[in-house]
C-alpha positions in Angstrom: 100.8 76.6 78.2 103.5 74.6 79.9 102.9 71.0 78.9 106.0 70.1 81.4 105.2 71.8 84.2 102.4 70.9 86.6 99.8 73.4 87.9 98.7 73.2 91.7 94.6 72.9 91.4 92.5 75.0 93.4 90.8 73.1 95.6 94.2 71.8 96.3 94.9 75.0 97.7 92.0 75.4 99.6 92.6 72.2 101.1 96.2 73.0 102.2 95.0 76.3 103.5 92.1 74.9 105.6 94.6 72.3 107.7 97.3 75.5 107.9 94.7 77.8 110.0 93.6 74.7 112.1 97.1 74.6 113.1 98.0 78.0 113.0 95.0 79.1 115.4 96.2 76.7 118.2 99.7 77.9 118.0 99.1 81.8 117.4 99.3 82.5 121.2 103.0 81.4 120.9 103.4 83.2 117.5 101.4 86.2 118.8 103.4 86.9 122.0 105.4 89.4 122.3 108.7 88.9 124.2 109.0 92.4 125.1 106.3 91.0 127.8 108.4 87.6 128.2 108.8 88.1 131.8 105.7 90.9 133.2 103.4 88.3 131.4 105.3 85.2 132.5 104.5 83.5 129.1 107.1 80.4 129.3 105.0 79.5 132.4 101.4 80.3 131.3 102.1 78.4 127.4 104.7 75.9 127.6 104.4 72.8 129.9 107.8 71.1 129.5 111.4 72.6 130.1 113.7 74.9 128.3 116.1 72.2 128.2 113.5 69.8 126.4 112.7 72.3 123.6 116.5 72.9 122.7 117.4 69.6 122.4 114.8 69.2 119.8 115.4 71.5 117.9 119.1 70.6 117.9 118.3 67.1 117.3 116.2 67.7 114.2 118.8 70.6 113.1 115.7 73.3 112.6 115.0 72.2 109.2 112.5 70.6 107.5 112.7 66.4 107.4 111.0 63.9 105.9 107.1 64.0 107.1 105.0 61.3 107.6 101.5 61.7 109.4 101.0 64.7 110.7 100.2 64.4 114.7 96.9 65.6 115.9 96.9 68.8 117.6 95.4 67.2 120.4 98.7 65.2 121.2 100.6 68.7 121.0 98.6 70.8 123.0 96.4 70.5 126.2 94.7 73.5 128.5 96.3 75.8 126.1 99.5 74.7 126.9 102.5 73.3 124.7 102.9 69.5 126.0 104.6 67.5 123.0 107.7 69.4 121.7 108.6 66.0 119.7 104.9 66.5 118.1 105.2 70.3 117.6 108.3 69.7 115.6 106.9 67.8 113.2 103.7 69.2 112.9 105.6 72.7 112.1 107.3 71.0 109.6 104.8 69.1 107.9 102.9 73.1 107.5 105.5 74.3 105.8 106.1 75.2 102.2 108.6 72.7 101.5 106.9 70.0 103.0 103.4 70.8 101.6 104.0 69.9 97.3 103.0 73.2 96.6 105.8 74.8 95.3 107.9 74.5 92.3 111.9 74.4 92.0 113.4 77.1 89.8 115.1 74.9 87.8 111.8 72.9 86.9 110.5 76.2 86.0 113.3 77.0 84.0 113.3 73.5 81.9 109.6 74.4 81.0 110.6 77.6 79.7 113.5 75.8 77.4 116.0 78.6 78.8 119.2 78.3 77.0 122.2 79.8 78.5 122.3 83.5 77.0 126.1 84.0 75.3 126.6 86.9 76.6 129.5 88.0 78.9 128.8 87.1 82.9 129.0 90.2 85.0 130.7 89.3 88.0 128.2 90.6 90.2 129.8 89.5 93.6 132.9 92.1 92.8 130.2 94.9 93.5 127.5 93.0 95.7 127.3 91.6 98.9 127.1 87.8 98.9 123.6 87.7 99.5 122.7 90.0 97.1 124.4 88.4 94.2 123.0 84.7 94.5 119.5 86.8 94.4 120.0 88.7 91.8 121.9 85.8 89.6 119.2 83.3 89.9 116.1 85.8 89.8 117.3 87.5 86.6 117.8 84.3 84.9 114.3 83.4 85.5 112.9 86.9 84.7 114.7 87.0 81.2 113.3 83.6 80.6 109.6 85.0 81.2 110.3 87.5 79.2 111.6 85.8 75.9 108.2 83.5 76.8 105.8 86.5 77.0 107.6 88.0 74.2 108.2 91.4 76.2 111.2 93.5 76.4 110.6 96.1 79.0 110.7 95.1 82.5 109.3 97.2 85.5 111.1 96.5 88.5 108.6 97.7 91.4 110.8 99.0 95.0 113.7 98.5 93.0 115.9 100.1 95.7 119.7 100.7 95.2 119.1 99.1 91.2 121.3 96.1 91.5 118.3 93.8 89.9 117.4 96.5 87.3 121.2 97.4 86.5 122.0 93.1 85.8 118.5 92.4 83.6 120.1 95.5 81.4 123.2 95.2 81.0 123.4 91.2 80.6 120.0 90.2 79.2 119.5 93.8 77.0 116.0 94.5 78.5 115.0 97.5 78.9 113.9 98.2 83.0 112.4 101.1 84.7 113.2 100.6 88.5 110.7 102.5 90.6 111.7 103.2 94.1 109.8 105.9 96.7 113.0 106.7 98.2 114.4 109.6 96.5 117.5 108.7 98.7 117.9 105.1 96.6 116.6 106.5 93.1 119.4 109.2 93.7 122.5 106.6 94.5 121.4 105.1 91.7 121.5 107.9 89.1 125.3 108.6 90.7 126.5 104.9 90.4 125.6 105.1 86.7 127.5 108.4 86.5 130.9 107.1 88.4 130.3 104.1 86.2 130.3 106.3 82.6 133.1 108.6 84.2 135.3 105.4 84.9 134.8 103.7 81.5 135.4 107.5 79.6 138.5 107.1 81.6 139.5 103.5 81.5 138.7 103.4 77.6 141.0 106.9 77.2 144.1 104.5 78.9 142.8 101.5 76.7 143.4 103.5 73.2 147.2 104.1 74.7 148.0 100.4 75.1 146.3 100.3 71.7 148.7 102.6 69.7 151.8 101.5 72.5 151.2 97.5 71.0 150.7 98.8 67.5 153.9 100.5 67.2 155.4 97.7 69.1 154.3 95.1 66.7 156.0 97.8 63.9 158.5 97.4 64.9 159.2 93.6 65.9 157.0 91.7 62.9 157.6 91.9 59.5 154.4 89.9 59.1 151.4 91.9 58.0 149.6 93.4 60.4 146.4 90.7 60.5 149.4 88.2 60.3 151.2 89.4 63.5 147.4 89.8 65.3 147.1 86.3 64.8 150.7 84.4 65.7 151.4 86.8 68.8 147.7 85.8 70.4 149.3 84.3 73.2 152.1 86.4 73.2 151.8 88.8 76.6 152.1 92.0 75.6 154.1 94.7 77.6 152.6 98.4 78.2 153.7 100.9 79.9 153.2 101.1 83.6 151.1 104.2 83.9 148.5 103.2 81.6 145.8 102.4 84.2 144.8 104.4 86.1 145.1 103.6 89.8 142.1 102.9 92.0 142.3 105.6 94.6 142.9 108.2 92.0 139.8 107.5 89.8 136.5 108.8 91.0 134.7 105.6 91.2 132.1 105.0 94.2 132.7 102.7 97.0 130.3 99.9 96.1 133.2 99.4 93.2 135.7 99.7 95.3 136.0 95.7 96.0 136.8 95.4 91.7 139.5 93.8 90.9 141.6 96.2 88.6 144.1 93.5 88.0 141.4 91.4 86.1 140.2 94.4 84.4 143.8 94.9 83.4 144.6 91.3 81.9 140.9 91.4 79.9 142.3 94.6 78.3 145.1 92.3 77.4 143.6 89.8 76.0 141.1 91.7 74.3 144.1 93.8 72.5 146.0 90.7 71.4 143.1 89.6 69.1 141.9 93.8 68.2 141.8 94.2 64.5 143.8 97.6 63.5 140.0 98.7 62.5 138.9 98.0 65.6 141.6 100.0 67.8 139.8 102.6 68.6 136.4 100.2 70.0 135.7 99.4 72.9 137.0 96.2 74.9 134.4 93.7 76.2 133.9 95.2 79.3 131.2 97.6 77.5 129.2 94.1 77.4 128.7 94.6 80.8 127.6 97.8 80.9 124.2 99.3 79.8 124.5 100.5 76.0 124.1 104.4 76.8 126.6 104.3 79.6 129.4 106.1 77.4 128.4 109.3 75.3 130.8 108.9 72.5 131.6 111.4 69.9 131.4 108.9 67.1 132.7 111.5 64.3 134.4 114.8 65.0 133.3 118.3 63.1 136.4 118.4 61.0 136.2 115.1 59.4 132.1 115.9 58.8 132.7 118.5 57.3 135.0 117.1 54.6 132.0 114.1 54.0 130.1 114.2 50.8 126.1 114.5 50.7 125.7 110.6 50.3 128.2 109.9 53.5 126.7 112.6 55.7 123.2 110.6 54.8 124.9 107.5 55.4 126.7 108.5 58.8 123.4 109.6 59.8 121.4 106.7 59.2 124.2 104.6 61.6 124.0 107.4 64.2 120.2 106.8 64.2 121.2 103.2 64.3 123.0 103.6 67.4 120.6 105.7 69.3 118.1 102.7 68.5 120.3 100.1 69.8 120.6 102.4 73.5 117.5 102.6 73.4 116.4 98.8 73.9 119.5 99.0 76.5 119.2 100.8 78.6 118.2 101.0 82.9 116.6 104.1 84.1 115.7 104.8 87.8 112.4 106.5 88.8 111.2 108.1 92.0 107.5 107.1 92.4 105.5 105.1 95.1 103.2 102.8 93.2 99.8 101.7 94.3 96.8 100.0 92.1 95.2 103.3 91.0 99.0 104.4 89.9 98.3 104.7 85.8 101.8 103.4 84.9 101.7 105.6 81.6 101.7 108.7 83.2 105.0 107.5 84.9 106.5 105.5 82.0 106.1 107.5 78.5 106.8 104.7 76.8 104.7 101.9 78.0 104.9 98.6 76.0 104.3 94.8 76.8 106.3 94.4 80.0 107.0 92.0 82.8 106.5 93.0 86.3 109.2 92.3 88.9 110.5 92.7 92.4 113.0 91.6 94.4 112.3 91.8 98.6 109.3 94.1 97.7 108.4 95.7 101.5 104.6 95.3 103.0 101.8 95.8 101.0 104.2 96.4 97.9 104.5 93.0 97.0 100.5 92.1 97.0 100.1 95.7 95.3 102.6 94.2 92.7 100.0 91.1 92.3 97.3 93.3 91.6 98.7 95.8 89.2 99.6 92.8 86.5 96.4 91.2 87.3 94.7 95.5 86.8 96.8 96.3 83.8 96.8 94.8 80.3 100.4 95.6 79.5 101.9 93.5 82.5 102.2 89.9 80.9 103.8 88.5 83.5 104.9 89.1 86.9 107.8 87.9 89.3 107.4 88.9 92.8 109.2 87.9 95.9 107.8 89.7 99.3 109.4 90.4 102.3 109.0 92.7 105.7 105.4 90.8 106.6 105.5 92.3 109.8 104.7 95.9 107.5 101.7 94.5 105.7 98.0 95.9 106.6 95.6 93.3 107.6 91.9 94.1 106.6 90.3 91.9 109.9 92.9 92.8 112.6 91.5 96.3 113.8 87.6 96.2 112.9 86.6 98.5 115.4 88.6 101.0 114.1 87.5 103.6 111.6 88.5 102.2 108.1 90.7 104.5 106.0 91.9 101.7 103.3 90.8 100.8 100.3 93.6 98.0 99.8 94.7 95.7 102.7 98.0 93.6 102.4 96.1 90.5 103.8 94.0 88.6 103.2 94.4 89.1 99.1 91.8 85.9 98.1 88.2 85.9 98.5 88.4 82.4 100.3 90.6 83.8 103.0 88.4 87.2 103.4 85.4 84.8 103.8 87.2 83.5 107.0 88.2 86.9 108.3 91.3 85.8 109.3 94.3 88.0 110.6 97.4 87.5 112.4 98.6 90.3 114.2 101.4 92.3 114.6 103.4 90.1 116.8 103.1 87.1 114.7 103.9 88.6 111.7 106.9 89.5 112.9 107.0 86.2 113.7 107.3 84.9 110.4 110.1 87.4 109.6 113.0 84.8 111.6 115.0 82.6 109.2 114.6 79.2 110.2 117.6 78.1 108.0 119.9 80.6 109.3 118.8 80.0 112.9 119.8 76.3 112.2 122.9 77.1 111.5 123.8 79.5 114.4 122.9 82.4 112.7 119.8 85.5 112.7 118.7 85.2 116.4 119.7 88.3 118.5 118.7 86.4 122.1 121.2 88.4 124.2 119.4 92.0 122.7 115.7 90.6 123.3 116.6 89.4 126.8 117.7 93.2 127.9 114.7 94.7 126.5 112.3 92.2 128.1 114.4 92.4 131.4 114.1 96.5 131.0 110.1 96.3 130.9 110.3 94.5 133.7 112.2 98.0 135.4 109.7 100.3 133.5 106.5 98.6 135.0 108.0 98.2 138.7 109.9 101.5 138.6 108.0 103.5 136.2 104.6 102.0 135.9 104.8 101.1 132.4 102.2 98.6 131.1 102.1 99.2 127.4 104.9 97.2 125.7 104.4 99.0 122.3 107.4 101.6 122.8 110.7 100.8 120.9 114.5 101.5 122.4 115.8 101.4 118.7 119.6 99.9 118.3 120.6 100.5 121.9 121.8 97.2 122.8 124.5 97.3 119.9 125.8 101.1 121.1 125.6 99.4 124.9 128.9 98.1 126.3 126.7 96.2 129.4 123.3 95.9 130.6 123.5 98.9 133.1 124.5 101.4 130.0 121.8 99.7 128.3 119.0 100.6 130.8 120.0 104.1 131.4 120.3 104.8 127.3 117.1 103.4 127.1 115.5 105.2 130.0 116.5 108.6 128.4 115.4 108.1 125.1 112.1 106.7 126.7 111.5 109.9 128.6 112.3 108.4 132.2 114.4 110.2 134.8 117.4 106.9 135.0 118.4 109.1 138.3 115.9 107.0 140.1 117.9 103.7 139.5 121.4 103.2 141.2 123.9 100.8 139.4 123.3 98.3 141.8 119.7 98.3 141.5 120.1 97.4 138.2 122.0 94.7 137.7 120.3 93.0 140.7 117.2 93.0 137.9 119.8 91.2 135.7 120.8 88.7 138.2 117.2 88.2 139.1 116.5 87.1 135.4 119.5 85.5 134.3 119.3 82.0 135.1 115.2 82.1 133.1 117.4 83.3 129.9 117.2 80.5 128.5 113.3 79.8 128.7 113.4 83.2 126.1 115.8 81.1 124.1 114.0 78.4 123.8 110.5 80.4 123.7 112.2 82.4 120.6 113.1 78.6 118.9 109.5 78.3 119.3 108.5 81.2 117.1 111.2 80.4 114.6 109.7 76.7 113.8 106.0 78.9 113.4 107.8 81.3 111.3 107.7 78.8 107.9 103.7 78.1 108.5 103.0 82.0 108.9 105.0 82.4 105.8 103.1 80.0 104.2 99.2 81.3 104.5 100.4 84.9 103.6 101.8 83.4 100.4 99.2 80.8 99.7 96.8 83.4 99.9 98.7 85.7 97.1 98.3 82.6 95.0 95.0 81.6 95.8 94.0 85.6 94.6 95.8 84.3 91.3 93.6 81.4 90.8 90.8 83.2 91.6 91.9 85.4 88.2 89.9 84.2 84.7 92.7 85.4 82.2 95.6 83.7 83.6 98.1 80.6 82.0 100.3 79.6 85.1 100.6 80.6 88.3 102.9 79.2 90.8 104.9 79.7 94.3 108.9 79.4 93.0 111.2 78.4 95.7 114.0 80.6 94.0 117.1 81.3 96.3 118.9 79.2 99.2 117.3 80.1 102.2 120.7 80.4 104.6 121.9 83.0 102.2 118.1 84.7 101.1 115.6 83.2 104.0 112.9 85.3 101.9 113.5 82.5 99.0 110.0 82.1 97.1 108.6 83.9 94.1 105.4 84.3 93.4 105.0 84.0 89.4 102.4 84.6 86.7 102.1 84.4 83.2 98.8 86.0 81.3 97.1 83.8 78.5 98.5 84.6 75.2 
């Protein structure tokens, strides 16, 4: 299908997966620990053979991020009795597991020269006046690739699966005119989205009312001043600045607009007005300026023609008005972004949830869980998904079909494994090491995403709940203490309380001799934790391969590829999973 663009085999596949779980068994009891139990369990002591100090530096020294690989040591230089002995070794091995390193992947950009994208000419939204950094380089990038599917697939709906606040679903409609249903299960994020497009129609009704002022203030200015026709004067006063009276915009804390909008710069908005008006035809002065680009094609209910002047209209013009009017709706219609409460799963018939269910692309962005293999499965289940973009997230949420088999089975679905090949091998991480693969390599590099401070209380407090209380199971959660705690002693109490434990029991001094005890072994949780974060990559890896290996394994697919889409410091859940149908 893609002539350009090469295809990762199979067996090439299978053969990357087979050397991951040879490394990933020997290292899951590091991935797999839990430092809640950092100190009751003494796990520095019991799985790592050379210092704190040691592991640091090597991570320092190779920054945290992927280098150039060459062979890949032998696990038997990196490990012996079960215990961590080659850090140097470990390093690189991690590495060399890792997406980046494996020539699995493929760039967005390669992906988007196969595709022959050509840079749409329609306005850019500044998206990062209404969305977090983060957000914006996401949703930039991804809906760039999504449209280009699209135009490739020849679809124009798109179904954006946990599409949360809308931010993906709002951009792919009003810049690329697709037509997206955003499905979220939270009423709570389907709601705020339904009120940001109502704040959004209320401040254009607004802003547009103030626009038509300027309008008919520039007009009589130009009157007055030009003795040039009309067209004449539009055309030598283009870079003229034109004044307006002071009180024609509204300010920002007087108009009802919500607080993600907040962060807009009116002044911008003001000077686009500007130099929309200096080029408006006197037709034209009653349109709309190019900030309705932007903005979804139903976002304004306009009152095209008003009763008095329809009723003066002939037969022929009524007709004719008509037929435009039809033409209009038909033009919001293809436009157009509408939010739907629903949690999806693959028995969810998508036509009793979207009436009008056409030829779609499937998408979505940081999908939570078993969402994002669900989302796999619907396309490959349903004939009217063409294509699908998925990027996962939250691992630590997915169900895994081989981790609890004593238990009595209530699924139908598991999260992982997806593939056949990896079910053959019954393979499962575990809680703990998903969570694992949930730290951000990238931004830990940099000095960023690793709370150490708020893991070392909570490990320190279990060890006060098993010598105080007699508490052995680590599976209880304290929530967001540490960040409502001025000091370890406030921390403990909160904790104790909200645990059920009577913090009577413990004086202050008691306490904090627990801290003191443990202080100078903080940093063998550091460097335990930098560890985990060089594992978190390869766990990343197998949960991925395997949503593409389940692809492969389809019969009535084109391409099918893991897309490395956003910078990892600003998105560390960066790849795509993407699939085109055969035509």
């Amino acid at each position: 299908m893609f002539p350009s663009l090469c295809e990762v085999s199979t067996d090439q596949l299978k053969e990357a997966v087979k050397k991951l779980l040879q490394f990933l068994h020997e290292t899951l009891q590091i991935s797999g620990a839990h430092t809640v139990d950092f100190y009751t369990q003494d796990i520095w002591k019991k799985l790592v053979a050379v210092s704190p100090e040691t592991v640091l530096s090597a991570f320092s020294k190779h920054n945290g991020t992927s280098h150039h690989i060459g062979k890949v040591p032998e696990l038997s230089s990196i490990f012996s009795n079960q215990q961590l002995v080659n850090i140097e070794a470990f390093v690189e091995a991690s590495h060399s597991h890792s997406l980046v390193n494996m020539g699995i992947c493929t760039s967005v950009d390669e992906l988007l020269e196969a595709l022959a994208v050509h840079k749409a000419g329609s306005p850019d939204l500044k998206t990062d006046q209404f969305m977090n950094d983060k957000k914006s380089h996401e949703v930039l990038i991804m809906s760039q690739l999504v449209q280009s599917i699209a135009n490739i697939c020849g679809v124009k709906q798109v179904i954006d699966l946990g599409a949360g606040k809308g931010y993906l679903s709002s951009y792919l409609s009003m810049k690329y005119n697709l037509k997206v249903y955003g499905i979220d299960s939270s009423d709570t994020n389907t709601d705020g989205a339904n009120r940001r497009n109502q704040k959004l129609k209320k401040y254009w009704k607004t802003y547009k009312t103030d626009a038509r002022e300027v309008s008919k203030a520039q007009e009589s200015d130009q009157n007055k001043d030009c003795l040039l026709p009309n067209y004449s004067c539009q055309e030598v006063n283009t870079d003229r600045e034109i004044p307006k009276p002071k009180s024609c915009f509204p300010k920002l804390e007087e108009s009802s607009i919500s607080n993600d909008l907040k962060s807009i710069n009116v002044s911008e908005w003001k000077r686009d007005q500007e130099n929309y008006q200096r080029t408006l035809q006197p037709a034209d002065s009653d349109r709309s300026s190019p900030f309705l680009d932007i903005l979804p094609a139903d976002a304004v209910e306009e009152q095209t023609f008003s009763k008095s002047v329809h009723k003066s209209l002939s037969e022929q013009e009524k007709e004719q008005r008509k037929m435009e009017n039809i033409s209009i709706k038909e033009q919001r219609g293809s436009r157009v972004y509408l939010p739907l409460t629903c949690k999806i799963t693959v028995e969810t018939e998508l036509s009793e949830i979207i009436e009008d269910l056409e030829e779609s692309i499937m998408v979505g962005l940081h999908t939570c869980g078993d969402l994002a293999p669900n989302t796999l499965r619907i396309f490959t289940a349903k004939p009217e998904i063409k294509a699908v973009c998925s990027v996962g997230c939250c691992y630590h949420l997915l169900s895994e079909e081989f981790e609890s088999p004593e238990e009595e089975i209530t699924v139908t679905t598991w999260g992982f494994p997806m593939s056949i090949h990896l079910k053959e091998s019954s393979w499962f991480f575990g809680r703990n090491a998903r969570m694992s693969a949930c730290l951000a390599l990238e931004r830990v590099a940099v000095g960023q995403g690793l709370a150490t401070e708020s893991l070392f209380y909570r490990a320190v407090l279990q060890v006060i709940l098993k010598d105080c209380f007699s508490v052995t199971q680590s599976d209880k959660r304290v929530g967001k203490i540490f960040s409502k705690s001025g000091n370890f002693t406030e921390y403990v109490r909160k904790s104790l309380k909200k645990l059920g434990h009577d913090d009577s029991e413990l004086s202050d001094m008691e306490i904090m001799e627990y801290f003191e005890k443990y202080k100078p072994r903080k940093n063998e949780m550091e460097a335990f934790n930098m560890l985990k974060v060089l594992l978190a990559p390869c766990i990343e890896a197998l949960i991925l391969l395997d949503r593409l290996l389940y692809l492969k394994e389809q019969n009535n697919l084109a391409w099918s590829g893991l897309v490395k889409l956003f910078d990892p410091v600003k998105s560390p859940r960066c790849y795509a999973v993407v699939s085109m149908k055969k035509v």
